[in-house]
N, C-alpha and C positions, 0 to 999 in steps of 0.2 A: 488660213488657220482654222477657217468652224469646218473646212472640210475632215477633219482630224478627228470629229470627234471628242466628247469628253475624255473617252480612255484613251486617245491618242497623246491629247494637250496633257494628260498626268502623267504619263510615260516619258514625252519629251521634255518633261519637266525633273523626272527624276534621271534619266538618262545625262541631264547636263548637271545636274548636284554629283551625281559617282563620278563624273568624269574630271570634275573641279574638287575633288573630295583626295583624288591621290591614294585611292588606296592601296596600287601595288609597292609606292615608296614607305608608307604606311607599316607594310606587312614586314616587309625589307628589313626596317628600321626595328621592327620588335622582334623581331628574329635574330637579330644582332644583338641586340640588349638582355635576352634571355640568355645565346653563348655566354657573355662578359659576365652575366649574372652567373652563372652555371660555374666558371671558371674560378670567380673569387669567390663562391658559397665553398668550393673543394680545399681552396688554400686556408680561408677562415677558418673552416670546419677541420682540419689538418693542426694548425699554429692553437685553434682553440683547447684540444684535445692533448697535448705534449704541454701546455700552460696548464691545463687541469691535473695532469700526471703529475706535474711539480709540484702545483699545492696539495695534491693529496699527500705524494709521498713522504713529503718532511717533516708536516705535524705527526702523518700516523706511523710511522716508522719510528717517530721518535718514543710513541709512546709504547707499542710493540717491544723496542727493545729495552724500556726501562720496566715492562711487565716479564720480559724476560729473565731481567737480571736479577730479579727480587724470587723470581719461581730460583735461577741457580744458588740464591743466597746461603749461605753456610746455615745460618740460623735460620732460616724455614726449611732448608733437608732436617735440621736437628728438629726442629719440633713435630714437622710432618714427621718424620720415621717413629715419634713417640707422642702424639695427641693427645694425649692423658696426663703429659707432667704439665704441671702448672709453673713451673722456672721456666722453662723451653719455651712455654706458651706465652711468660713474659717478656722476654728478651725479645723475640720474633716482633712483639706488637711494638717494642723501645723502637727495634733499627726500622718495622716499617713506618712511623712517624717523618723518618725523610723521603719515603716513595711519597708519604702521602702530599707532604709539600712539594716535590718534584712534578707529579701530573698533573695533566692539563685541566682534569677534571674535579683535582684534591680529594679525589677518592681512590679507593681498592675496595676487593674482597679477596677472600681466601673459602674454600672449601676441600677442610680435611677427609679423610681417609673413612670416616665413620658414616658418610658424609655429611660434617655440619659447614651452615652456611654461614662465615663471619663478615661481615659490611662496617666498616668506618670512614665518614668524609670530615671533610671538615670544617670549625665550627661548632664541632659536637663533641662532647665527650669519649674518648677512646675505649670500645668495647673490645672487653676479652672474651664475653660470652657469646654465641652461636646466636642467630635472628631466628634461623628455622634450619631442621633436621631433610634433606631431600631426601626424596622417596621417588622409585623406578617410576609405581605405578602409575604417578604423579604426571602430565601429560605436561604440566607447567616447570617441569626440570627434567624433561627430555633433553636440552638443551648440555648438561653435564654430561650425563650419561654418553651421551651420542659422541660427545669432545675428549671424554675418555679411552673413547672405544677407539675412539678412531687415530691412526698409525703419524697422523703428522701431528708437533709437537705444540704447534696451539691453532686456535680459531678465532677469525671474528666475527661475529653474529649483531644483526637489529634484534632487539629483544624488548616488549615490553614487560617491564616485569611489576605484576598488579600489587604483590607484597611490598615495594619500594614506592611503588607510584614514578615510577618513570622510564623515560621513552630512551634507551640508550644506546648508540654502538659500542659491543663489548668485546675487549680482548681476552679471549681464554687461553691462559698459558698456563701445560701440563708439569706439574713437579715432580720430573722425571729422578728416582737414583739409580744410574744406571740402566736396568730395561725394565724397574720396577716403577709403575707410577704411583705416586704417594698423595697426590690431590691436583689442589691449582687454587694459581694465584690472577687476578688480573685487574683491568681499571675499565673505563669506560669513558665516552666521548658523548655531552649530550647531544642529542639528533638535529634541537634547534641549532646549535651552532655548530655542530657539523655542515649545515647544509648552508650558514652564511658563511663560512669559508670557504668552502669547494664550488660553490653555488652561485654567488653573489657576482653584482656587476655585467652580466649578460644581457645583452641587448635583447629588444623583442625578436620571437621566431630562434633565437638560440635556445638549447636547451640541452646541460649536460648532464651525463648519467653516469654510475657506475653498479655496475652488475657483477655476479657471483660466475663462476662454471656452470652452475647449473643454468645459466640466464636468467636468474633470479635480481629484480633491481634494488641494489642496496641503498642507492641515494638516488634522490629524484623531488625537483623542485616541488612537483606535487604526491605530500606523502600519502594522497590515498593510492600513488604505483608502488608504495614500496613493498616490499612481498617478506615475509616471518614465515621461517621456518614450520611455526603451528598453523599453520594454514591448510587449506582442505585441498585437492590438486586441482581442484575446477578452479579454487583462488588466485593459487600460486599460477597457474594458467595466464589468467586475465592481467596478474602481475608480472607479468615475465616480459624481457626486452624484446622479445619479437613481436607482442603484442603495441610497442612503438609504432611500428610500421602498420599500412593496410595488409590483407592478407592478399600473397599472389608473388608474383617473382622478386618482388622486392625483401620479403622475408626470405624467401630462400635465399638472396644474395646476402643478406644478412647471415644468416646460419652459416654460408660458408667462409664470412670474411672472420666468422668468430675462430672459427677451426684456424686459420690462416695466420692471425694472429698474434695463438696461442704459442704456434709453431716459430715466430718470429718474436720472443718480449721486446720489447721496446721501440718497435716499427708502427708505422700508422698506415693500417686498411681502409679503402675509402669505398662507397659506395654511394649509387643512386637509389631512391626507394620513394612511397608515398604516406604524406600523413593525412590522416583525413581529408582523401583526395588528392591533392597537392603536393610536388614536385618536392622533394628534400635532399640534402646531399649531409651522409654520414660516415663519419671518420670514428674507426678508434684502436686502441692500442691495450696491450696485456699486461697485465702486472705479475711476472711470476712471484716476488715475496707477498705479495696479499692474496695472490691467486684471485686477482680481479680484474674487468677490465674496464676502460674509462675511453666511457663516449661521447659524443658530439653528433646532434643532429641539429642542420640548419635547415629553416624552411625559408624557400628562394624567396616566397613570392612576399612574407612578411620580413625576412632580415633583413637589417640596412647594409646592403654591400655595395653599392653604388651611387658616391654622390650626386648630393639634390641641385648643383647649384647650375648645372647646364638645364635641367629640367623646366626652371620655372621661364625662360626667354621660349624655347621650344613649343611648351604648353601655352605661354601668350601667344604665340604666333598662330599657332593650331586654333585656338578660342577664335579669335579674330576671322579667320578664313573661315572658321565653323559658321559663326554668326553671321558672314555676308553672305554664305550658303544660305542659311534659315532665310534671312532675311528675303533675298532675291526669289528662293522657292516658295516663301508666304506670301509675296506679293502676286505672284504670274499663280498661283492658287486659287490668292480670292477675286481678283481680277475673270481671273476664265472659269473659276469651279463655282466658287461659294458665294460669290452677289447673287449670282442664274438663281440657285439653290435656296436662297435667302429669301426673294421674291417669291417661289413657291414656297414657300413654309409660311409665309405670311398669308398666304391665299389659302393654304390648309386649314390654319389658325382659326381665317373668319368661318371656313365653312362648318369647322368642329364648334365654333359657338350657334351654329344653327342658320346662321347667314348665307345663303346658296345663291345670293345674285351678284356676289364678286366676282369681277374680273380676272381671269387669267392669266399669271402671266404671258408676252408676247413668243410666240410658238418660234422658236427655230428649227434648222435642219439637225443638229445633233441630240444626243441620248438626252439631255433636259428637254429640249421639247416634245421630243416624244415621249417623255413622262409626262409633261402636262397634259397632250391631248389625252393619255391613256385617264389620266386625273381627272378631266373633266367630263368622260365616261363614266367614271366611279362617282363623281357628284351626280349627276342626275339619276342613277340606280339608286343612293343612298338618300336621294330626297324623295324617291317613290317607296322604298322599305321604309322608309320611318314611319310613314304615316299608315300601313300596315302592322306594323310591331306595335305600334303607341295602341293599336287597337288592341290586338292579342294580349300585349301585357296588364292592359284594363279585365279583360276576362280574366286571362288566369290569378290576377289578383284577388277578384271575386271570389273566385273557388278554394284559392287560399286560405282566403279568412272564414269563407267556410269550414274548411275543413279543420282549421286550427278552432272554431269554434265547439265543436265538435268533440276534439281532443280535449281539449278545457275539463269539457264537460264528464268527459268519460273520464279521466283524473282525477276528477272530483270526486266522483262516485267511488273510483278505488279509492282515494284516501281515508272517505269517509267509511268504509269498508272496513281497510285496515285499523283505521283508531275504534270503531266499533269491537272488532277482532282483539284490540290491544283490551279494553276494558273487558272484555268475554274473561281473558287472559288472566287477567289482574284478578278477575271474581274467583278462580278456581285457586289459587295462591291464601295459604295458611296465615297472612300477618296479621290478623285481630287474634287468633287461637292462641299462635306464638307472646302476642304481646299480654293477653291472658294469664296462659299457665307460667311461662317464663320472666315475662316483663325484661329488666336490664341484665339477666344474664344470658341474653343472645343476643345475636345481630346478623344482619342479611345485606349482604351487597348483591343485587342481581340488575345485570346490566347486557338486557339485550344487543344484537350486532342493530336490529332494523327494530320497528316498534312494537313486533311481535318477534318471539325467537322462542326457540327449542331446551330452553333449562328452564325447569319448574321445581321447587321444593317441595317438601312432604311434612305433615303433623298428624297426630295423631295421640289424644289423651288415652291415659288408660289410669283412672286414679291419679294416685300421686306420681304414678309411672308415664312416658310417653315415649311414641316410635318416631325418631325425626329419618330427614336424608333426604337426598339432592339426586335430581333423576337430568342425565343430557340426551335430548334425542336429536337421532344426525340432521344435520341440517341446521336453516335457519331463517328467519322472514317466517313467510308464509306457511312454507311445508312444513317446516319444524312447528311452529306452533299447531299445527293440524296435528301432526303427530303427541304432540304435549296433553292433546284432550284423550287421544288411544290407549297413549301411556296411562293417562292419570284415572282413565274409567280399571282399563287391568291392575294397576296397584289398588286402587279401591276394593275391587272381587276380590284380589288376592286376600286382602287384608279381613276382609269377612268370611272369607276360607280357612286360612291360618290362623287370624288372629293376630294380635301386632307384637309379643313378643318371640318372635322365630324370624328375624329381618331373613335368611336364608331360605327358608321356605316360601319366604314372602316371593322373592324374586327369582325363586325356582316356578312360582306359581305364574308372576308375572310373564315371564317369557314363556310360558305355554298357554297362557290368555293370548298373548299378542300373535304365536305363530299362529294361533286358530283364527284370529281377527283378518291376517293378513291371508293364509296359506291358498284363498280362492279370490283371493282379488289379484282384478284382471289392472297389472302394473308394466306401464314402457318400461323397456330399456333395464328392467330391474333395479329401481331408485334403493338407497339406503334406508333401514326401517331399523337399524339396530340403535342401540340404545347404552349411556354409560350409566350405572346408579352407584348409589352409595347411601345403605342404612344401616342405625341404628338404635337400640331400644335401650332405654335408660330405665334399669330398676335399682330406684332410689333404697329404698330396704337392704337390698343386698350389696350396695356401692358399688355396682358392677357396670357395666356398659357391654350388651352385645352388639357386633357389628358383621356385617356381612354384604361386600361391593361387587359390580361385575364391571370392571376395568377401572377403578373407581378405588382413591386411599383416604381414609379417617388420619388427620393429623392430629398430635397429642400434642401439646406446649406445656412443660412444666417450667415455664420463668425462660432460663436461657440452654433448655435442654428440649427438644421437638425429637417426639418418634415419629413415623410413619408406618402405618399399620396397611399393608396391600390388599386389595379386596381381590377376585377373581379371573385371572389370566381372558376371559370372556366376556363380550359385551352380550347385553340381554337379545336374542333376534337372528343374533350372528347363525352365518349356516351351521355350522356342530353347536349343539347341544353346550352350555357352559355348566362348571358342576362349582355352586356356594357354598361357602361353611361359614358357620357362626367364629368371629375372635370374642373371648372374652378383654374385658379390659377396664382395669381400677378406674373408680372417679373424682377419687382423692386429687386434689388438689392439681386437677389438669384441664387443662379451657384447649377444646374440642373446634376441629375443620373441615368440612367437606368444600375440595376445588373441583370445581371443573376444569375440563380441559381450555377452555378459552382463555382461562391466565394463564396457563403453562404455555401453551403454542404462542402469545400474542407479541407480536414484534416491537424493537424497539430501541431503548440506548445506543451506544454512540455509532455501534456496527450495524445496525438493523437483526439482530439476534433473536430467537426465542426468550421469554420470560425464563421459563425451565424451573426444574425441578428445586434447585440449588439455590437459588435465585428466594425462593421459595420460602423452603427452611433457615436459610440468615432471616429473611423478612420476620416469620415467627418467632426466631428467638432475639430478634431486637425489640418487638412488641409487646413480647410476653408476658412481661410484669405488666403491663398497661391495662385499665378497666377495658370491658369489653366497648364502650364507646369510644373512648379513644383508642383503643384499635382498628375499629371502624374507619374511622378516620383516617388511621395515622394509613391503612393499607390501600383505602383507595386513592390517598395523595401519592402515594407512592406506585399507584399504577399510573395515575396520571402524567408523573413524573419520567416514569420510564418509558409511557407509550409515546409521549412528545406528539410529532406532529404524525404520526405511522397512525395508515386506521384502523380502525377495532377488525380484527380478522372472524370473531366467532364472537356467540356469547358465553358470559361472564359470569358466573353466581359463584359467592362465597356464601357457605350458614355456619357460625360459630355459635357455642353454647358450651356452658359450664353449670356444673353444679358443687355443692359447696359438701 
């Protein structure tokens, strides 16, 4: 036997499990029991289908022809042919009070000639008057129109209809005099208990349908198949009885047992086909007076069509022979496979805890012991690399904490850098002047991405006059802030060139400081240098407000009414030249905004979405009455709010101010 080898002794070991295992009686036997299956799924599916035809046909025939009788009624030709007299229109409503107790559903409708639409069930008081007037263009009374139109003398449709609130199959019967048609009258079946009549009682894996000519499914235990006429054709599609089956020849055997059938009313077509995967057997048959047909599809492999009670002796038997299989092949395994095996893993065990003076297991001639010898090659390699590595890993650990020394250190320097950078920042920044000339009728939110960023404000006294505004330069961190010192030296020049009431001049001047600042620096890659602003000069004397932006809009809030005033299609830098103009603008009783762009782009709620423009303007006109502190407030809870856990993309400065 050890001449065999390991992979001989697992071979001969599962060579005698197959051959104790039976499996070509095995294959026999379910080969057989899929025909018997195969055979009573076609009868089931057959007997199921002509039982479904029955219950269809007696409830709804009965009520087809009781909607018919009421459309030939003397007294609805007399009122249909005259709509307008109110006796005619009495009498009609007297005698329909017996339709109405006669159907299944204790209702009717009626829609005359003008077309109004009458409904009474019952329970309710009997209306004489019209619910609602249809109209063509109306996509939700297609459904007349089309039953008009059309040459056979009535229909029945699933319709929900959103005016009633409910889900109904509806008989429409044409009130023909002669070849003139005069409206229609009809009733309706609810859909819920349509579908526990026709429906009900089906075993698991059975599953009956009934579908239109067009292969449209009108009933189906699960009503998201069922398909309405207002549906889009990619709906009606996904709803349609072919869509039962997988796609492939099964569907086309379908399509042409439908043709077959049609040709044949009252005969049952049968077919093979797949549903999700798996093997089904489908019967159905035509209805020429509904012009419907009613189907049956069984699925083999879940339907019960074969009793269980020979099964469960078969299945004992099979268990038992299985388990003395397992059994016999667990034993002759660990015996010849997995003690050998067990031994060396204990010996691996000790050596992976560091221990290399264990014994070996004892060496035989098959594939375990030639793993061990090859293993006890690999132990004495692995106990001369260790004590090599243990040394290496001492160096490079050294060098490690070296070098993470080092970084520390160079970290530190940048941070300290940058918080230095951040107060540089904060010194060029207006808020004593602001708190000064203004006091509590402004306020500032400015909210860097990093602890330096690229949005800085602007002030500027002039008397009882002052120039304010909000400058963004691209970028953010570091760059941006370098840039904020370029910006903020050229609105300065400008401002001693112009002067501070001309804000347009101002940053017509600005952007030709900065192209000259930049136009000979030597720059990679061609980084962004452009720039958004937005100012304006308050002269208090004349209650006016000039303003003028370059990409850049002054918000107005008067209470619950916010304009927005657009500054210039051009940011300051941009390659073309931008061209500013001053807006005038009252400052009667209007509390003033300059946004950056870092709240409009910054993401958030429940989709991850832009803040946005819209977003925006409800914010101000919800705030608007509010003192300028608690707008402060109330705006940046509400960016907080909306930023949630999304991080800050840009930065953020808001400057609002008002005067009185």
């Amino acid at each position: 036997m050890s001449a065999l080898g390991l992979r001989g002794k697992s071979l001969l070991a599962l060579l005698l499990a197959c051959a104790l295992a039976l499996l070509p009686a095995a294959l026999l036997a379910w080969q057989g029991i899929n025909t018997v299956r195969e055979h009573f799924g076609l009868a089931y599916a057959r007997n199921h289908t002509l039982l479904s035809l029955q219950r269809l046909l007696a409830p709804v025939m009965r009520e087809l022809v009781l909607a018919q009788r009421m459309a030939g009624s003397t007294l609805t030709l007399e009122w249909l042919r005259d709509p307008a007299d109110p006796a005619k229109r009495h009498r009609f409503f007297q005698e329909a009070e017996g339709y109405l107790r006669d159907f299944a559903d204790h209702s009717y409708f009626v829609v005359d000639g003008t077309p109004a639409y009458y409904y009474n069930a019952a329970g309710q008081p009997t209306l004489e008057t019209p619910h609602y007037r249809l109209r063509r263009e109306e996509a939700k009374d297609a459904w007349f129109f089309s039953t008009m139109e059309d040459p056979s003398p009535y229909d029945i449709q699933v319709d929900l209809n959103w005016k009633l609130g409910l889900t109904k199959v509806w008989f429409n019967v044409q009130v023909r005099d002669g070849d003139r048609k005069l409206g229609m009258v009809g009733t309706g079946l609810d859909l819920t208990t349509f579908l526990d009549r026709f429906l009900e009682g089906d075993g698991p894996g059975v599953t009956p349908v009934i579908f239109d000519r067009e292969g449209n499914i009108v009933a189906h235990r699960d009503r998201e198949r069922i398909a309405f006429k207002s549906m889009s054709a990619e709906e009606a599609s996904r709803r349609s009885v072919l869509s039962l089956l997988d796609p492939g020849p099964g569907r086309e055997a379908l399509q042409k047992a439908i043709s077959d059938a049609a040709t044949a009313p009252g005969e049952t077509v049968t077919l093979f086909g797949r549903q999700n995967g798996a093997k089904s057997v489908v019967a159905l048959t035509y209805l020429p007076e509904l012009r419907w047909y009613v189907l049956t599809a069984v699925e083999l492999n879940v339907a019960n069509l074969i009793g269980s009670q020979w099964l469960v002796p078969a299945v004992s038997s099979l268990a038992a022979v299985i388990a003395l299989l397992v059994l016999g092949f667990g034993y002759a395994v660990d015996r010849l496979v997995l003690t050998p095996l067990r031994r060396l893993q204990q010996t691996a065990q000790a050596m992976a805890a560091g221990r290399y003076d264990v014994k070996l297991p004892q060496q035989g001639s098959d594939e375990i012991g030639e793993l061990s010898r090859a293993f006890g090659i690999m132990a004495e390699k692995v106990r001369s690399h260790t004590a090599e590595l243990e040394m290496r890993v001492q160096e490079r650990t050294q060098a490690l904490e070296e070098a993470n020394r080092r970084i520390i250190a160079t970290h530190k320097t940048i941070d300290d850098s940058i918080d230095y950078a951040s107060l540089i920042q904060r010194a060029i920044l207006p808020d004593r002047q602001l708190v000064q000339s203004l006091g509590s009728r402004h306020f500032v939110i400015w909210k860097p991405r990093d602890i330096v960023g690229g949005d800085f404000y602007v002030f500027r006294a002039d008397g009882q006059n002052c120039l304010l505004g909000v400058v963004d330069c691209a970028g953010h961190g570091v760059p941006g802030a370098l840039m904020t010192m370029l910006a903020r030296a050229a609105i300065d020049h400008a401002i001693s060139e112009a002067g501070p009431r001309d804000p347009a001049e101002i940053l017509a001047r600005t952007d030709a400081t900065m192209r000259s600042m930049l136009q000979n620096a030597e720059l990679p890659r061609a980084p962004a240098t452009n720039m958004d602003a937005g100012l304006a000069y308050v002269d208090r004397q004349e209650g006016v407000l000039y303003f003028a932006g370059a990409r850049m809009s002054l918000y107005a809030s008067r209470g619950d009414e916010v304009e927005e005033y657009k500054g210039g299609r051009r940011s300051l830098g941009e390659r073309r030249v931008g061209q500013y103009a001053n807006t005038t603008v009252p400052l009667a009783g209007r509390t003033f905004y300059f946004v950056t762009d870092g709240l409009l782009d910054q993401s958030g709620g429940e989709h991850g979405f832009s803040f946005g423009n819209r977003r925006l303007m409800d914010l101000l006109r919800k705030v608007g009455g509010l003192p300028l502190d608690a707008q402060s407030r109330a705006i940046g809870q509400a960016l907080v709010d909306y930023q949630g856990s999304q991080p800050q993309r840009d930065d953020i400065t808001i400057l609002s101010f008002k005067f009185e």
